[in-house]
C-alpha positions as a Markdown table, in Angstrom:
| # | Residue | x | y | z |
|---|---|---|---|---|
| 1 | Unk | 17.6 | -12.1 | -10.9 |
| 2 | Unk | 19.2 | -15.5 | -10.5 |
| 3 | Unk | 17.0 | -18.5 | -11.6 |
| 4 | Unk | 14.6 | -20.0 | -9.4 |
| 5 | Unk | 16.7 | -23.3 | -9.4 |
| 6 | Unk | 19.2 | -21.4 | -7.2 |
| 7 | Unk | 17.3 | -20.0 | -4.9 |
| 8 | Unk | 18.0 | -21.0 | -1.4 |
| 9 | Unk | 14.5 | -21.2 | -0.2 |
| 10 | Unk | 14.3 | -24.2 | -2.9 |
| 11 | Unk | 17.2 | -25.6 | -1.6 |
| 12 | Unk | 15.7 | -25.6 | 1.7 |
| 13 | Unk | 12.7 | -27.3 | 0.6 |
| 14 | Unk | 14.1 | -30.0 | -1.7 |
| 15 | Unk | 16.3 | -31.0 | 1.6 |
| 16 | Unk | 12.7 | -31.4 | 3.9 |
| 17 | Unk | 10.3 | -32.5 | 1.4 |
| 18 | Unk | 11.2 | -32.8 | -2.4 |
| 19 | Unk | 7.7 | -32.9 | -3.7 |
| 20 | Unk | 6.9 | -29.8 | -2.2 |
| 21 | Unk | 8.9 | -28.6 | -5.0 |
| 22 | Unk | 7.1 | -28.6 | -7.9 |
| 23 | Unk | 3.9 | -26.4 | -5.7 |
| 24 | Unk | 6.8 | -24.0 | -4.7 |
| 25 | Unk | 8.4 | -23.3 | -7.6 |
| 26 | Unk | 4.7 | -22.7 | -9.5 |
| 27 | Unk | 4.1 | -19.6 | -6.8 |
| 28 | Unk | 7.5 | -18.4 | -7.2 |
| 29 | Unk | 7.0 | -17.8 | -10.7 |
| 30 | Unk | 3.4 | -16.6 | -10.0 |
| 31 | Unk | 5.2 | -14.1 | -7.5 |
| 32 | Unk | 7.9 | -13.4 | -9.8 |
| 33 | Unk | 5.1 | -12.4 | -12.8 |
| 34 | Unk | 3.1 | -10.4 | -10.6 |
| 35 | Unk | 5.9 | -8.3 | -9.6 |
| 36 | Unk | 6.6 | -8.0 | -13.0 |
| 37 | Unk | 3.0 | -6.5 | -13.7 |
| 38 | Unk | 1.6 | -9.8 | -15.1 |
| 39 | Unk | -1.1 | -12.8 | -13.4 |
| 40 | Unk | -0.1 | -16.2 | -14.1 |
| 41 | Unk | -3.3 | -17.9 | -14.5 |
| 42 | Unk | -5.9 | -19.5 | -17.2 |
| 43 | Unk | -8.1 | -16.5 | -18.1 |
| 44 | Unk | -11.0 | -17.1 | -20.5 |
| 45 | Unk | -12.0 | -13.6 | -23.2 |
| 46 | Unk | -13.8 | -12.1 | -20.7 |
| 47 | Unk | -11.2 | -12.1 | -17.7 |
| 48 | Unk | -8.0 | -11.0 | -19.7 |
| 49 | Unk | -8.9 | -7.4 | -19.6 |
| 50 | Unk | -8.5 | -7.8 | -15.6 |
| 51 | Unk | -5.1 | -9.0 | -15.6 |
| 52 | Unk | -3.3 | -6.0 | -17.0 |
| 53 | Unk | -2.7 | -3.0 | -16.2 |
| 54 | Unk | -5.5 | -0.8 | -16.8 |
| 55 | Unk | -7.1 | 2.5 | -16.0 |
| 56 | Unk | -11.1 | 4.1 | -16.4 |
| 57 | Unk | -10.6 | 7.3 | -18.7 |
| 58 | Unk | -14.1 | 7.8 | -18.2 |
| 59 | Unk | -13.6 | 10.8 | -16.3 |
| 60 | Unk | -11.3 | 13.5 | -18.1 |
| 61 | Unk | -8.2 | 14.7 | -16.6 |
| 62 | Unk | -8.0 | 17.5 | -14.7 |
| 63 | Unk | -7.0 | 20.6 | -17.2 |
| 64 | Unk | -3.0 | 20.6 | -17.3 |
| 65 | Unk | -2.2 | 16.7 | -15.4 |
| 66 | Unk | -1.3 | 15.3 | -18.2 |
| 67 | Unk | 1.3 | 17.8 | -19.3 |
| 68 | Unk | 2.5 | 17.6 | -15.3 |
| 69 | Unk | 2.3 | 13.8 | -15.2 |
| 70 | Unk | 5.6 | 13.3 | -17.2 |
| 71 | Unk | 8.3 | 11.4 | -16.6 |
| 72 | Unk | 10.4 | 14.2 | -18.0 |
| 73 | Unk | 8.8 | 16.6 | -15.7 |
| 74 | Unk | 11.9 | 18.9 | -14.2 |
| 75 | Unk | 10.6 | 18.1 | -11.1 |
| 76 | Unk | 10.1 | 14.7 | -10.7 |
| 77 | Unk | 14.0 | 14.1 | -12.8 |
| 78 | Unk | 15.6 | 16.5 | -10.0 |
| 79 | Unk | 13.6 | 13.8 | -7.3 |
| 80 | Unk | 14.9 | 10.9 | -8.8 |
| 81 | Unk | 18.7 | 12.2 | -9.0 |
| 82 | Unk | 18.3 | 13.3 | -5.8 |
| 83 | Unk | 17.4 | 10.1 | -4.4 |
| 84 | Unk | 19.5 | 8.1 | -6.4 |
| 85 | Unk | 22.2 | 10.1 | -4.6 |
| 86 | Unk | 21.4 | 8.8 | -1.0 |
| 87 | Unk | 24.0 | 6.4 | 0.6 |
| 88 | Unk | 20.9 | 4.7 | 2.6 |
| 89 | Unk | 19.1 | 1.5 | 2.4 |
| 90 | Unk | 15.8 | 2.9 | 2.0 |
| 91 | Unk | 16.5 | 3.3 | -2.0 |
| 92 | Unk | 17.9 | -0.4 | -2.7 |
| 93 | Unk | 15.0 | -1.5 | -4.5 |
| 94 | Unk | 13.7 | -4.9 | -5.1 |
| 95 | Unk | 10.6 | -4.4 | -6.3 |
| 96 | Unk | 9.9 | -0.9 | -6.9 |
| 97 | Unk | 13.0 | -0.4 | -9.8 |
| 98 | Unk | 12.6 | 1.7 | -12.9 |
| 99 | Unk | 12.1 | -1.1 | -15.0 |
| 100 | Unk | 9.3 | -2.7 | -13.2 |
| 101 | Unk | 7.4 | 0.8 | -12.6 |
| 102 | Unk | 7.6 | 1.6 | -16.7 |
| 103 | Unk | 5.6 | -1.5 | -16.7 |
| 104 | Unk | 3.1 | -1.5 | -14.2 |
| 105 | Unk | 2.5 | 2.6 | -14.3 |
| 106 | Unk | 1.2 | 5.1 | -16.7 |
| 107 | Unk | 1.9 | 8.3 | -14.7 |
| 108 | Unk | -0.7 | 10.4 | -15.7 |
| 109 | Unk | -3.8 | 7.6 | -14.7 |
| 110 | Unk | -1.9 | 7.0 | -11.6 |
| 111 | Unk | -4.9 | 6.0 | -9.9 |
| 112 | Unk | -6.1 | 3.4 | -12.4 |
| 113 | Unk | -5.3 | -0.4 | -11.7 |
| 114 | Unk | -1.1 | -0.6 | -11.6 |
| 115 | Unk | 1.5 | -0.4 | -9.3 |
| 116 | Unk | -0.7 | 1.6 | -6.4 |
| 117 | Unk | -3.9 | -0.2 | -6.5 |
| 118 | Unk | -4.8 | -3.6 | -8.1 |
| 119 | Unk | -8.4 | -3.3 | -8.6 |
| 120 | Unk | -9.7 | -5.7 | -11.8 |
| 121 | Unk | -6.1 | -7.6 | -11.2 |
| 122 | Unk | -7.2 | -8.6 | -7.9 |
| 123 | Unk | -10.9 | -8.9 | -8.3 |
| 124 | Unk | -10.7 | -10.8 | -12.0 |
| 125 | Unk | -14.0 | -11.5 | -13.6 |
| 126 | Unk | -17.3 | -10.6 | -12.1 |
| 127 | Unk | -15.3 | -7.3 | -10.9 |
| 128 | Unk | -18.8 | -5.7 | -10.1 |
| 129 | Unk | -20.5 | -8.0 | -8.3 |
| 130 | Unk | -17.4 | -8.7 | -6.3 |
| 131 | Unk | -17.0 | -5.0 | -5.5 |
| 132 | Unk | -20.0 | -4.9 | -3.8 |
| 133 | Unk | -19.5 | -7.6 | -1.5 |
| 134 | Unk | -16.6 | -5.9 | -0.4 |
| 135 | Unk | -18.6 | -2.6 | -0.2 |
| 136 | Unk | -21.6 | -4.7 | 2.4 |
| 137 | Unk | -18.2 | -6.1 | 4.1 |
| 138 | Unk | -17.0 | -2.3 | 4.6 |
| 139 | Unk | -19.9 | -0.8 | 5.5 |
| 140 | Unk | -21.0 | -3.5 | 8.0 |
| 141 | Unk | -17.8 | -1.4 | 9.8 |
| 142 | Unk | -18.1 | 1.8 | 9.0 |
| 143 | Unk | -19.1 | 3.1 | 12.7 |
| 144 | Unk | -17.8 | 6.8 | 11.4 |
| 145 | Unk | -20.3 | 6.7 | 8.6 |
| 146 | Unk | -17.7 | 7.6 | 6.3 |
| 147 | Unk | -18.7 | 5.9 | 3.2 |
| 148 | Unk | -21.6 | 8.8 | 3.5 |
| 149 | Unk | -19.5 | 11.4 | 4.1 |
| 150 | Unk | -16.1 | 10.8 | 1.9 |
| 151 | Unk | -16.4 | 11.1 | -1.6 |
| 152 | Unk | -15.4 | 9.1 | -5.0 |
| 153 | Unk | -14.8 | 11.4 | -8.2 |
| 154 | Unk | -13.1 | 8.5 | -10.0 |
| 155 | Unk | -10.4 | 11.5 | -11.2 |
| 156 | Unk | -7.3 | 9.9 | -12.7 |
| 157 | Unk | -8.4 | 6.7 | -14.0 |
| 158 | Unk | -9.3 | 5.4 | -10.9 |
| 159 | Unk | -12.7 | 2.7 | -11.1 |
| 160 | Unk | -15.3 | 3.1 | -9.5 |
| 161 | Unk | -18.6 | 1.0 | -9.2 |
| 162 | Unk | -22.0 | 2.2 | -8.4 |
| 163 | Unk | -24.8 | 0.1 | -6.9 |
| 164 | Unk | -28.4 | 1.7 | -6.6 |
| 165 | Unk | -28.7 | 4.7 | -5.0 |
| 166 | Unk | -25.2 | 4.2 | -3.1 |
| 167 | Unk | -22.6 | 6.8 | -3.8 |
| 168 | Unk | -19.6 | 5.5 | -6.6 |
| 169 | Unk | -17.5 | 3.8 | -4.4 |
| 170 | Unk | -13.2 | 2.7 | -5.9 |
| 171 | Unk | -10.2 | 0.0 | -4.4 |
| 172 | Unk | -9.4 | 3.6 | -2.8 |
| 173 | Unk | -12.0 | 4.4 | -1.1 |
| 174 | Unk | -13.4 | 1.3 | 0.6 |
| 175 | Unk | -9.5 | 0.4 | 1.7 |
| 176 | Unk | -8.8 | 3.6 | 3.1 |
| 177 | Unk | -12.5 | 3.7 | 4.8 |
| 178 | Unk | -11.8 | 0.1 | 6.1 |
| 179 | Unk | -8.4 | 0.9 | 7.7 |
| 180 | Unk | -9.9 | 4.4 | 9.1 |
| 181 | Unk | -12.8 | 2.2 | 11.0 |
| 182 | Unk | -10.3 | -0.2 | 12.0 |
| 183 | Unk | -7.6 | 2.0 | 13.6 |
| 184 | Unk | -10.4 | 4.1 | 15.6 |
| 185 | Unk | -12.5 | 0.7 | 17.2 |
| 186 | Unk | -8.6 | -0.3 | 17.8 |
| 187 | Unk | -7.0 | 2.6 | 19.2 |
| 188 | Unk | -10.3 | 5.7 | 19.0 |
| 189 | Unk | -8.0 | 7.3 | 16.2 |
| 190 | Unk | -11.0 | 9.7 | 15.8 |
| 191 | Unk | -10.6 | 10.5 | 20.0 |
| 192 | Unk | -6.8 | 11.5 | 19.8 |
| 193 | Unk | -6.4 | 15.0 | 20.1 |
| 194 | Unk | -4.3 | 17.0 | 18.0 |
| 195 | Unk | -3.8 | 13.0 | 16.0 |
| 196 | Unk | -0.4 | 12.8 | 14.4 |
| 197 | Unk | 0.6 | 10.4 | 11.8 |
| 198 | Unk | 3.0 | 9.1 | 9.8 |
| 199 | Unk | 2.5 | 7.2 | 6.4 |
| 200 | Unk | 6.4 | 4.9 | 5.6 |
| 201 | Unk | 5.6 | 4.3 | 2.1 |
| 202 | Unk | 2.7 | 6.9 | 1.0 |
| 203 | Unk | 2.1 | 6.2 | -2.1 |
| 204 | Unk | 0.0 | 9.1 | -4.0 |
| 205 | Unk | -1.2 | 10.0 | -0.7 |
| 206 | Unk | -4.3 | 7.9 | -1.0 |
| 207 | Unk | -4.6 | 7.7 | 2.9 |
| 208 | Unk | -3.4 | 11.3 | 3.6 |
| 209 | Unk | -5.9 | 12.1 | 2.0 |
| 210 | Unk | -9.0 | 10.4 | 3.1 |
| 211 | Unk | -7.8 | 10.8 | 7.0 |
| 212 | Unk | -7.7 | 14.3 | 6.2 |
| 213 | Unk | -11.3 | 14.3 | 5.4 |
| 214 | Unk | -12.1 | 12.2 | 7.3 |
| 215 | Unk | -10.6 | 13.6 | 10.7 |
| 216 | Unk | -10.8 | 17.1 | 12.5 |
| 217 | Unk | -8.8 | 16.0 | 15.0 |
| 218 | Unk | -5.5 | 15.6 | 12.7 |
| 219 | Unk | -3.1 | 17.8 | 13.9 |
| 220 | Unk | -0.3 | 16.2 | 11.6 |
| 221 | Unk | -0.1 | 13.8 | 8.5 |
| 222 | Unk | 3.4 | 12.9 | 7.4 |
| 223 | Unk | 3.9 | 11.3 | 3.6 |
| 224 | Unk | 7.4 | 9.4 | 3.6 |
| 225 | Unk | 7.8 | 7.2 | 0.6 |
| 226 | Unk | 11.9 | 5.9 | -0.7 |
| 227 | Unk | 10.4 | 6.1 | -4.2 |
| 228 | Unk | 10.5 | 9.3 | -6.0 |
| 229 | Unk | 8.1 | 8.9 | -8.5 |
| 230 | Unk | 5.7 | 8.2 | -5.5 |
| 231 | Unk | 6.8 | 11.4 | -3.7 |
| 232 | Unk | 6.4 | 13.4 | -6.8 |
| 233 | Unk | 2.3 | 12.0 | -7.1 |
| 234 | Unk | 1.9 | 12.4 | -3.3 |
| 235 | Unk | 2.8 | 16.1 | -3.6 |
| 236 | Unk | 0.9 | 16.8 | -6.8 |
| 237 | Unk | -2.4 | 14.5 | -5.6 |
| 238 | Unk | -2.4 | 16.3 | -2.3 |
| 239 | Unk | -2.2 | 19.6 | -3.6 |
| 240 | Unk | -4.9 | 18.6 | -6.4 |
| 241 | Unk | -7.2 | 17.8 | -3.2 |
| 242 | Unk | -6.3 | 21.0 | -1.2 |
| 243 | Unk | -5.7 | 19.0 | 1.3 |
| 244 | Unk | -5.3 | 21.0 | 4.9 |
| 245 | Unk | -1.6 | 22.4 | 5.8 |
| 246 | Unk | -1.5 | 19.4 | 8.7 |
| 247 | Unk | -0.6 | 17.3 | 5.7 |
| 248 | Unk | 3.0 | 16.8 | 4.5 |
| 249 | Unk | 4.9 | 15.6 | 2.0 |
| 250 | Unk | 8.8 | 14.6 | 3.6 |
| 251 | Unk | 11.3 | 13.9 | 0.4 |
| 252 | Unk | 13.5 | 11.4 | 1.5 |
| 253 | Unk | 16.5 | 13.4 | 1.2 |
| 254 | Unk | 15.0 | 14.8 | 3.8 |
| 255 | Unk | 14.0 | 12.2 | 6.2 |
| 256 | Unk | 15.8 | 14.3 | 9.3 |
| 257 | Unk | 13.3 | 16.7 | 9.5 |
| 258 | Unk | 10.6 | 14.5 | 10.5 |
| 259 | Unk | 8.8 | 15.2 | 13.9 |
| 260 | Unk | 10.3 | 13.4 | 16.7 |
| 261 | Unk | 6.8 | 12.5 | 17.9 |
| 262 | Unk | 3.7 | 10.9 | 16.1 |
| 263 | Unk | 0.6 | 8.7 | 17.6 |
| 264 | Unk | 0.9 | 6.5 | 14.8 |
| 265 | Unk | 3.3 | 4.7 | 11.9 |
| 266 | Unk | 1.3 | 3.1 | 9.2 |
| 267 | Unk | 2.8 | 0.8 | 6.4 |
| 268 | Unk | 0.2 | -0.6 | 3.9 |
| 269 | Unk | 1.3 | -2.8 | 1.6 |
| 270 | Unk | 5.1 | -1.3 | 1.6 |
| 271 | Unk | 7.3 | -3.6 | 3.9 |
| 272 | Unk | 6.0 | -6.9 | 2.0 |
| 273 | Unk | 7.9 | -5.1 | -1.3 |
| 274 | Unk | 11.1 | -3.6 | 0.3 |
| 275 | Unk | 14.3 | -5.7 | 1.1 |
| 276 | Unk | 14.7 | -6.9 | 4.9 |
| 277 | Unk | 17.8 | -4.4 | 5.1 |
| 278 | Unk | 15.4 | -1.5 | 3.6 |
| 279 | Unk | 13.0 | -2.7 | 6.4 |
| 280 | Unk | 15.6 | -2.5 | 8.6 |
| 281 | Unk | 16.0 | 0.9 | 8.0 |
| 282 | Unk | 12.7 | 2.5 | 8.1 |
| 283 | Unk | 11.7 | 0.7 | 11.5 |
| 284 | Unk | 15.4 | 2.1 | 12.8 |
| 285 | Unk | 13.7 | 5.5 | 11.8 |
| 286 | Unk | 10.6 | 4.7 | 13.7 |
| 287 | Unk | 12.0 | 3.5 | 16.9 |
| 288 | Unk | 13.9 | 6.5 | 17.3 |
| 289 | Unk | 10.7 | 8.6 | 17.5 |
| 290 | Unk | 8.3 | 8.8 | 20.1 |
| 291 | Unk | 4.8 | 6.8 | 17.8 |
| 292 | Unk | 2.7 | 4.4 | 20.5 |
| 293 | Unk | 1.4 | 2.6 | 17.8 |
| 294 | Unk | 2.5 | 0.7 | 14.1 |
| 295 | Unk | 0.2 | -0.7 | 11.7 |
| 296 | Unk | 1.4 | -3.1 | 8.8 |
| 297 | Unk | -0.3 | -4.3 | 6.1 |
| 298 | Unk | 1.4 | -7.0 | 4.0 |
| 299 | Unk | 1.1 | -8.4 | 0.9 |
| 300 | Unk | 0.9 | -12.0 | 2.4 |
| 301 | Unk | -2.0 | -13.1 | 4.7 |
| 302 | Unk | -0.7 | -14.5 | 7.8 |
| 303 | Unk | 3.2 | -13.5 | 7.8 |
| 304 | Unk | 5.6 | -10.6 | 8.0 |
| 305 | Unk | 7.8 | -11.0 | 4.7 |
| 306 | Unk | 10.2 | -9.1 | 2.6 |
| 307 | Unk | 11.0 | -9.1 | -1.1 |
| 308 | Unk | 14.6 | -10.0 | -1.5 |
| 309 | Unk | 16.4 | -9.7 | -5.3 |
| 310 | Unk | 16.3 | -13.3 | -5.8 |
| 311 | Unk | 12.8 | -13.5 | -5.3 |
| 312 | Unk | 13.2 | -14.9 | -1.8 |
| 313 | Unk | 11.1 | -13.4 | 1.3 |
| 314 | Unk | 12.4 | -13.3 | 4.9 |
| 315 | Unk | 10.7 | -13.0 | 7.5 |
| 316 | Unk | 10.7 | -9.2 | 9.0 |
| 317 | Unk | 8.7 | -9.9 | 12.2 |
| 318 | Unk | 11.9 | -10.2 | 14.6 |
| 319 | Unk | 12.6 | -7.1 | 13.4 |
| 320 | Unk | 9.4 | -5.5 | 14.6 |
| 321 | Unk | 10.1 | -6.8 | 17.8 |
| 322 | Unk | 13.6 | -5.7 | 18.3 |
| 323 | Unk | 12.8 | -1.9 | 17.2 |
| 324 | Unk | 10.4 | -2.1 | 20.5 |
| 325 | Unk | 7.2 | -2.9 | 19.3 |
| 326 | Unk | 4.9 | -6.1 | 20.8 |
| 327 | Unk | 1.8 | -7.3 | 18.6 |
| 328 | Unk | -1.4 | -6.5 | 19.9 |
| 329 | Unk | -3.8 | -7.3 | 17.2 |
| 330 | Unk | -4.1 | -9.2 | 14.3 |
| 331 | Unk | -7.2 | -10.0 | 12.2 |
| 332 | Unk | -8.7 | -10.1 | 8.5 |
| 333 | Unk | -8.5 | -6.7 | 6.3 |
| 334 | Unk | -11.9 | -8.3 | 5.2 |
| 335 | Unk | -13.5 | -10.1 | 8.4 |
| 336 | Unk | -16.2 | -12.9 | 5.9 |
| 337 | Unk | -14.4 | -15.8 | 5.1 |
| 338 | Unk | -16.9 | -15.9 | 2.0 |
| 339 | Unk | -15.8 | -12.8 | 0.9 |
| 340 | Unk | -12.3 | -13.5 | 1.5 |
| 341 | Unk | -12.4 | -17.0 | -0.8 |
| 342 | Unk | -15.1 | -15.1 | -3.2 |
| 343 | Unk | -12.4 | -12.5 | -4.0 |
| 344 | Unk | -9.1 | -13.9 | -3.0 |
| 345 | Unk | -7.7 | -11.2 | -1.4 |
| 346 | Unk | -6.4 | -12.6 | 2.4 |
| 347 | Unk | -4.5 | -9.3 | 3.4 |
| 348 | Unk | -4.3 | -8.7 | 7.4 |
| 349 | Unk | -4.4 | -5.9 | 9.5 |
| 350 | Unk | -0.9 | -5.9 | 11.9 |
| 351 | Unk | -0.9 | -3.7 | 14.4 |
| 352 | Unk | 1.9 | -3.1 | 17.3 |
| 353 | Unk | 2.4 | -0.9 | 20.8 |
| 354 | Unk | 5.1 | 0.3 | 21.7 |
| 355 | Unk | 6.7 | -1.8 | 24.8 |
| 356 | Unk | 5.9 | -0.6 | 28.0 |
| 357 | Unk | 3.6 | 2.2 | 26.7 |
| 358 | Unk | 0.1 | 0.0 | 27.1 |
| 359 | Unk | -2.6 | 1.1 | 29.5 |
C-alpha cells in the first residue's frame, strides 16, 4: 500500500482546506488498522481484551469441526485455486486478501469476534450492558416475534449475552433479526410467496440461515460470496444447521448458474470492503437478473463507499443508479440516537427498487 502522504484523497484536501489534514490523516490510519484487524484508540486493562480478535470457547465444538476447519482442508485449497483462477473482478481483493484474513480469522471459531462479526471490537468496554441496549432497540421491532422464536447456541465461538429470563441473544442474531423485521415492514418479505433471495457477499451464511428459520415462505436462498474461504464456511455452517434444500451455496466459479429471477439482492457490509471495479461487477450481475429490490449495508453511516488498495474510498452510489436501481429508503440500522452514540456503531439500512417496477 502506498503511504498515506500520497494518497490522492489527501491531495485533495490539502488543496481545499490544509488543516483538515491532520483529522484526515488520523482516520485513515484508524481505517487502515482496522482493516488490518487492529483499533487505534487509548484502551485502559479492562478494554484491551475487546480490541482483538477474539472468540467464546465456552461452548465446545461440534465433534469433528475442528479437524474440518483447516486451512489445509482438500476442500477449501481446491476453492481457493479455483478462484484464484477466475479472470473476473470479483476476486481483486482490497480488503479481504490472505494476509489480512490469517490475521483477523481463526477458521475453526469462525463465529467468534474477527473478520465476520465485530462483536467486543465494536461494543468495547461495558460489552454487556451495551448488548442489551441493542437487544431493547431490536426488539422494540421485532413485529415477527422472532427473537422468541429463533434460537442462539453460541456454537463456534460466537458470544452471546443473557439478560434475565430472556433467551442468550449474539452480534448474529439481533443483526440478522433486525434486517428480517426491516425488510418485511419495508417490502412484507414474510408476504412474498414462494420469496427468493440472493445474499452478494454471504459470509458463513449467517442470514441464510436465520431467513430460513425464520421464513416458510422462502422458496430460494442464494449464498454468493468472491471469497473462498467464505464459500467453504457458508457450505459447511449451512449444512451444520440442516438448513432446508431452498438454501444454496453458488461457488463463484460458478456464478452463471444463478437463477435469472429473485425478489431480493442483499449486500451487508460487503460493497463498503470490495474495490469500485469489484462493485462494478457484482451489480452488472444483478442488473441482468430480474430482483425488484436491493438492500446495502455499508460499513460507513451515511455514504456508499468502496475500499480501494491505497486506502482510498469512492463513492459507489452512481453505480447503483446506473445498474437501474432508484433509492427508496434509507434510515438507521439502530433507530435511538442514544444507542447509536452509546455504542458507536452508525451503520444504515440502503435499500433500492428497481426503476419502473414501483407500485
Amino acid at each position: 500500500m502506498p503511504p498515506l502522504s500520497d494518497s490522492p484523497v489527501l491531495a485533495r484536501i490539502k488543496r481545499a482546506n490544509p488543516k483538515l489534514v491532520g483529522q484526515w490523516t488520523r482516520r485513515q490510519v484508524k481505517s487502515v488498522a482496522a482493516r488490518s484487524g487492529y483499533l487505534v484508540t487509548k484502551l485502559d486493562d479492562e478494554a484491551r481484551r475487546y480490541a482483538r480478535v477474539s472468540h467464546n470457547d465456552e461452548v465446545a465444538l461440534p465433534a469433528g469441526a475442528e479437524e474440518a476447519l483447516r486451512g489445509d482442508n482438500p476442500k477449501l485449497v481446491e476453492l481457493q485455486q479455483a478462484y484464484d483462477a477466475l479472470d473476473i473482478a470479483a476476486t481483486s481483493h482490497t480488503q479481504w486478501r490472505t494476509g489480512w484474513l490469517g490475521r483477523n480469522l481463526s477458521l475453526a471459531w469462525f463465529r467468534g469476534d474477527n473478520a465476520y462479526v465485530w462483536q467486543f471490537r465494536q461494543l468495547r468496554n461495558a460489552a454487556e450492558a451495551r448488548m442489551y441496549l441493542t437487544l431493547l432497540d431490536v426488539e422494540s421491532r421485532d413485529e415477527l416475534g422472532l427473537l422468541k422464536t429463533l434460537e442462539e447456541d453460541g456454537r463456534f465461538g460466537a458470544w452471546t449475552f443473557s439478560y434475565g429470563t430472556r433467551p442468550p441473544v449474539s452480534r448474529d442474531l439481533l443483526d440478522s433479526v433486525n434486517e428480517i423485521n426491516y425488510l418485511d415492514a419495508r417490502m412484507k418479505l414474510s408476504s412474498i410467496e414462494g420469496l427468493r433471495v440472493l445474499d452478494i457477499g454471504a459470509g458463513y451464511g449467517r442470514l441464510a440461515h436465520r431467513v430460513s428459520s425464520a421464513l416458510p415462505n422462502l422458496a430460494a436462498y442464494d449464498c454468493i460470496d468472491g471469497v473462498a474461504t467464505s464459500t467453504f464456511l457458508c457450505d459447511y455452517y449451512l449444512d451444520y444447521r440442516k438448513v432446508p434444500d431452498t438454501v444454496r451455496v453458488v461457488r463463484l466459479d460458478q456464478w452463471e448458474t444463478l437463477a435469472d429471477e429473485y425478489d431480493i439482492a442483499v449486500n451487508v457490509h460487503s460493497f463498503s470492503e470490495c474495490s469500485l471495479e469489484t462493485i462494478r461487477w457484482w451489480l452488472e450481475r444483478i442488473a441482468e437478473r430480474n430482483i425488484e429490490w436491493l438492500l446495502i449495508v455499508p460499513n460507513t453511516p451515511n455514504q456508499l463507499l468502496s475500499t480501494e488498495l491505497d486506502g482510498s474510498m469512492l463513492d459507489f452510489a452512481p453505480e447503483v443508479r446506473r445498474a437501474g436501481y432508484e433509492q427508496v429508503d434509507a434510515r438507521p440500522v439502530f433507530e435511538s440516537d442514544e444507542l447509536r452514540k452509546l455504542i458507536d456503531l452508525h451503520d444504515t439500512f440502503h435499500l433500492f427498487r428497481r426503476v419502473g417496477s414501483g407500485g
